[in-house]
C-alpha positions in Angstrom: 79.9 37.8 153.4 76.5 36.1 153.6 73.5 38.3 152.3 70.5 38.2 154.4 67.2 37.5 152.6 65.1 40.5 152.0 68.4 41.9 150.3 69.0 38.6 148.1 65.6 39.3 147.1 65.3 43.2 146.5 69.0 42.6 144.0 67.0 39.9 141.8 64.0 41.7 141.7 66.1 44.5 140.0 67.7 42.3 137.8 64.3 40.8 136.5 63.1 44.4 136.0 66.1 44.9 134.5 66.0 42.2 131.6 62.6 42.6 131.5 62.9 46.4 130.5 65.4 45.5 127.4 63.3 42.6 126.2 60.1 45.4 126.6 62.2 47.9 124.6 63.6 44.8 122.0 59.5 44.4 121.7 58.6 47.6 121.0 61.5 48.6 118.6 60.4 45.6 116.6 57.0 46.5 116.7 57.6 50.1 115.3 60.1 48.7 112.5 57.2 46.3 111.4 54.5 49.8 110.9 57.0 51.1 108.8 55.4 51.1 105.4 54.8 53.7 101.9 51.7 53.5 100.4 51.7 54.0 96.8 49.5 54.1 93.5 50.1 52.1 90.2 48.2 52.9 87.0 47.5 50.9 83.7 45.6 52.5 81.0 44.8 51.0 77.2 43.5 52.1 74.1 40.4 50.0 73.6 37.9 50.3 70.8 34.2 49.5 70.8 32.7 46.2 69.6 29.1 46.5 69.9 26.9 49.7 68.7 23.4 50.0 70.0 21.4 52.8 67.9 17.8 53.5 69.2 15.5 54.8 65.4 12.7 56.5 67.1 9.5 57.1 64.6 6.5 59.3 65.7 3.5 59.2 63.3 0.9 61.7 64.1 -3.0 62.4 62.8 -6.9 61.9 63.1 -7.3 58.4 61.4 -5.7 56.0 63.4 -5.4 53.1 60.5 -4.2 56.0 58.1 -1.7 57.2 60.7 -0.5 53.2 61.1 0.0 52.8 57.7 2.2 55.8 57.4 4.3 54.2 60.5 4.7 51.1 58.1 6.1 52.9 55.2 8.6 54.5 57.6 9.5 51.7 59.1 10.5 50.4 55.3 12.1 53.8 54.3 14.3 53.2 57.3 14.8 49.2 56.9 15.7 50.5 53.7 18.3 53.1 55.0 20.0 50.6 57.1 20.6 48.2 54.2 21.9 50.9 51.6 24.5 51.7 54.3 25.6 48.2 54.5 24.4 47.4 58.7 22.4 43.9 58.9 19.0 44.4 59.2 18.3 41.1 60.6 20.1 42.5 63.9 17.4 45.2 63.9 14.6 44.7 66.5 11.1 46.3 66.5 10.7 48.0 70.3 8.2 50.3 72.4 5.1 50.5 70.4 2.7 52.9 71.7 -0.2 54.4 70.6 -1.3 57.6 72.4 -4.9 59.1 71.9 -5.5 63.2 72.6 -9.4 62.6 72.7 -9.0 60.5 76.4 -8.2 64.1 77.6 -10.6 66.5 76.0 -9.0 70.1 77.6 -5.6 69.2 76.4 -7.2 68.6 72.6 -9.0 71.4 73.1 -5.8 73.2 73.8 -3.8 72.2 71.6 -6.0 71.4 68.6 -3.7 69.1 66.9 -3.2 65.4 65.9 -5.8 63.0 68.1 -3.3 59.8 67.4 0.1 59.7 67.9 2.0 56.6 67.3 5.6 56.1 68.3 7.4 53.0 67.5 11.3 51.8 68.3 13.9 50.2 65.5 16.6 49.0 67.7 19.7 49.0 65.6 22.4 46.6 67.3 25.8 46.0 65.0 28.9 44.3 65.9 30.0 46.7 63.5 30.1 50.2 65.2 32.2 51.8 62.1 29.7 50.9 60.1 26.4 52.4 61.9 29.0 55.3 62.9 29.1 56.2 59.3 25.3 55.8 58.9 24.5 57.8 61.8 26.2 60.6 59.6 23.6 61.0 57.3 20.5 60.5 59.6 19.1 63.3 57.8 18.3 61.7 54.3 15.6 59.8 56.2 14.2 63.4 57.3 14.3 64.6 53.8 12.5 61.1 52.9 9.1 62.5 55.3 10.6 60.0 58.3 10.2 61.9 62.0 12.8 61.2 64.5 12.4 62.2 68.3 14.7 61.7 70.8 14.6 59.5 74.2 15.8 59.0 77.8 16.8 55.4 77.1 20.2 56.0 75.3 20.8 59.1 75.6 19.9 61.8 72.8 19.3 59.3 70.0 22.6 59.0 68.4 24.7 55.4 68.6 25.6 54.2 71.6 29.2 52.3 71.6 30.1 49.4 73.8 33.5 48.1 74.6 32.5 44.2 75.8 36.4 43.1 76.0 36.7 44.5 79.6 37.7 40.9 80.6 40.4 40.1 78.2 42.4 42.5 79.5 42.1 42.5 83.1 44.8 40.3 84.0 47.7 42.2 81.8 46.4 45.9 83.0 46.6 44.1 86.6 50.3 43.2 86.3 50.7 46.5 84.6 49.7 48.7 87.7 50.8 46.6 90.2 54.2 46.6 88.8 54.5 50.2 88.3 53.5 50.6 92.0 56.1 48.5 93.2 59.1 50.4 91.2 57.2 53.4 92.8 57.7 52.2 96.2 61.3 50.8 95.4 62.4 54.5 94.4 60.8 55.6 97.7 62.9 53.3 99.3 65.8 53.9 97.8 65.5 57.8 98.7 65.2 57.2 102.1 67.6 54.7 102.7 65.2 51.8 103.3 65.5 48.5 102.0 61.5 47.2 100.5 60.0 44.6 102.4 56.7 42.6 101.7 53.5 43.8 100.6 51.8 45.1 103.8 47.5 45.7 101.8 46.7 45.7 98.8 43.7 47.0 96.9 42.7 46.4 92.8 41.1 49.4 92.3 38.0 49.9 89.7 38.2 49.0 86.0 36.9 52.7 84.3 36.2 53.1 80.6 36.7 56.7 79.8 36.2 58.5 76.0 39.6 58.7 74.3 38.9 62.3 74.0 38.7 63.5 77.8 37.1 66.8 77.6 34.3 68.7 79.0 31.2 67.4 78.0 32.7 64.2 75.8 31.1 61.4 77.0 32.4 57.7 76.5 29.1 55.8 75.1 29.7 58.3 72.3 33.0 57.9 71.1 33.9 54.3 69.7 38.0 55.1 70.6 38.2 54.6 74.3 40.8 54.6 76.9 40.3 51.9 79.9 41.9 52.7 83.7 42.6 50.6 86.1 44.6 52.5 89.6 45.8 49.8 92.1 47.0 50.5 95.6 49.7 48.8 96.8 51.2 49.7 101.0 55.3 47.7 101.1 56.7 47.5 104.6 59.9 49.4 104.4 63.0 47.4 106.3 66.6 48.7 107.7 
């Protein structure tokens, strides 16, 4: 039996459609198999401990004799070198910042208001210790310099006045925290596997995350420039394709 043409040609037409329709659903199947993936967090934290304390001394000398007032800013500069010393923090690492010399009489209503001190000088000892234990302890007893006539105003700069603690190791452990978190989201994704029957496949994205240094005391109102015991955070996020 001999097919005529148009026939011959409407069967293989079919066929092609055919083959072509399981090699279309062959495609998409693998397509959807490959956007199979879990998307999960790893976190690394360590106890770190501050290296570097920066502790802003703010004087303010006040009166009507400007050469009187400047002398009095010397001897508390002294009583305060002195301080530093007795509680064993170099003084060599102390700098001498923001001098300033303010005069009432270049605004006569607000003397006239006020009808104190023309002169006020304010001057800056910059405390900075690779000893923050040591200036921690100091800070402590702050007030035997009040008792000794030496006036202390807080600033904007550093906060309310008190020590400010650095951790500068940030870089020494980056890489370990990095294999920590990235490690603990893989058995993360691995148990998510695992529960739904899923074998883990490759790593689909993956994102570091921000180093954080936090206070080792993480409460309302505890802020971490103040505490020399810190915790550092790192949260990576890590997507796995999931296979058959």
């Amino acid at each position: 039996m001999t097919l005529d043409r148009p026939l011959l040609n409407a069967i293989v037409l079919s066929v092609g459609l055919v083959v072509a329709g399981v090699f279309v659903g062959r495609g998409f199947a693998t397509g959807r198999r490959s956007d199979r993936y879990v998307t999960v967090k790893g976190v690394s934290e360590r106890p770190a401990r501050a290296d570097l304390a920066l502790w802003p001394l703010r004087i303010v000398v006040a009166g009507n004799d400007l050469p009187a007032a400047y002398g009095r800013l010397n001897s508390q500069l002294t009583l305060v070198r002195t301080f530093l010393a007795h509680n064993a923090i170099d003084t060599t690492q102390v700098d001498v910042q923001q001098f300033s010399v303010s005069d009432a009489a270049a605004n006569q209503i607000r003397i006239a208001e006020s009808g104190g001190s023309r002169y006020v000088i304010r001057q800056t000892l910059m405390v900075r210790s690779t000893d923050p234990a040591k200036v921690a302890a100091a800070s402590q007893h702050v007030g035997q310099l009040v008792q000794a006539g030496v006036v202390l105003s807080s600033g904007e700069e550093y906060g309310a006045g008190g020590p400010t603690f650095v951790f500068t190791g940030l870089n020494s452990v980056k890489p370990a925290m990095i294999a920590e978190a990235t490690s603990r989201a893989r058995e993360a994704a691995t148990q998510f596997a695992n529960d739904s029957h899923s074998r883990l496949g490759g790593i689909r994205q993956a994102e570091q995350g921000v180093f954080v240094i936090l206070p080792r005391d993480q409460a309302a109102g505890v802020q971490e420039q103040s505490q020399i015991d810190k915790t550092v955070r790192v949260v990576t996020t890590v997507q796995y394709f999931l296979r058959d």
